[in-house]
C-alpha positions as CSV (number, residue, x, y, z in Angstrom):
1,X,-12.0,-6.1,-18.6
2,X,-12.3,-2.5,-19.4
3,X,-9.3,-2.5,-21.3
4,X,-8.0,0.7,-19.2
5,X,-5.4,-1.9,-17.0
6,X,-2.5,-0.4,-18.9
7,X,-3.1,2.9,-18.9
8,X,-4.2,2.6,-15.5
9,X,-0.9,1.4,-14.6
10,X,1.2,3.7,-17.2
11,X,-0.7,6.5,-15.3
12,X,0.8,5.1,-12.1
13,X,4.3,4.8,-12.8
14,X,4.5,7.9,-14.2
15,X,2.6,9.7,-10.4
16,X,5.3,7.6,-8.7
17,X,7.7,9.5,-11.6
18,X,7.1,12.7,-10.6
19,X,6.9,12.0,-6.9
20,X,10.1,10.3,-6.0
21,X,12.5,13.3,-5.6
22,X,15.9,11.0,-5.3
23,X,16.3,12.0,-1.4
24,X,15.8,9.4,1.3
25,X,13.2,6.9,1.0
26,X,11.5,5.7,-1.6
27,X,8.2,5.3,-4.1
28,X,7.5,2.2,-5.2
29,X,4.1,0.2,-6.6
30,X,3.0,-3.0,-5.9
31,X,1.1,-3.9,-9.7
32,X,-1.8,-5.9,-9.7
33,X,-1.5,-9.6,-11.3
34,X,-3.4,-10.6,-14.4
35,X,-5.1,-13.6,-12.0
36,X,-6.0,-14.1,-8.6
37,X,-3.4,-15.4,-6.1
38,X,-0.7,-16.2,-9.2
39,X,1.7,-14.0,-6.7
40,X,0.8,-17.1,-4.1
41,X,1.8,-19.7,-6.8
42,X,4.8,-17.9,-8.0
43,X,6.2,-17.3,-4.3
44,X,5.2,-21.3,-3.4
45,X,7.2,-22.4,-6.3
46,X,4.2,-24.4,-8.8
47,X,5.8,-23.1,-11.8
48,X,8.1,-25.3,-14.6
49,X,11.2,-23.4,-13.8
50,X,11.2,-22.6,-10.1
51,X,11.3,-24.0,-6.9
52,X,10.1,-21.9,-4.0
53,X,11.8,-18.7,-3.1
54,X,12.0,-18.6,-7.1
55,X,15.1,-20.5,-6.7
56,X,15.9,-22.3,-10.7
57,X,15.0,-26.0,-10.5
58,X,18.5,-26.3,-12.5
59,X,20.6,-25.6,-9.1
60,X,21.2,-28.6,-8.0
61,X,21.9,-26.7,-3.9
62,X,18.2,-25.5,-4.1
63,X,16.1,-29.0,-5.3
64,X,18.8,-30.5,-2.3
65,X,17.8,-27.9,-0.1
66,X,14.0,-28.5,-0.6
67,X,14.3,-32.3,-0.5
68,X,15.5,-32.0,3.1
């Protein structure tokens, strides 16, 4: 690690900053995760407190929804 990830991504937001005017459309950044695939294992739900489609593991509708 170079130890320039923040400022990297400081530098980044503040481009997208300058570039979004407020008119139509839109500037947005997609920021690199700290580990490989942990988007994957966020989205798919292996995490304590959610269920996939980061639904809360304390809604009862969403654990009987995934038990089906």
């Amino acid at each position: 690690d170079s130890g320039q990830g923040e400022n990297t991504l400081k530098a980044l937001l503040n481009l997208a900053l300058l570039v979004h005017t407020g008119g139509e459309g839109s500037v947005s950044l997609y920021p690199p995760r700290e580990h490989c695939n942990s988007q994957g294992v966020n989205d798919m739900g292996v995490t304590p407190d959610f269920l996939p489609g980061y639904r809360s593991v304390e809604d009862p509708a969403a654990r009987e929804a995934l038990a089906k």
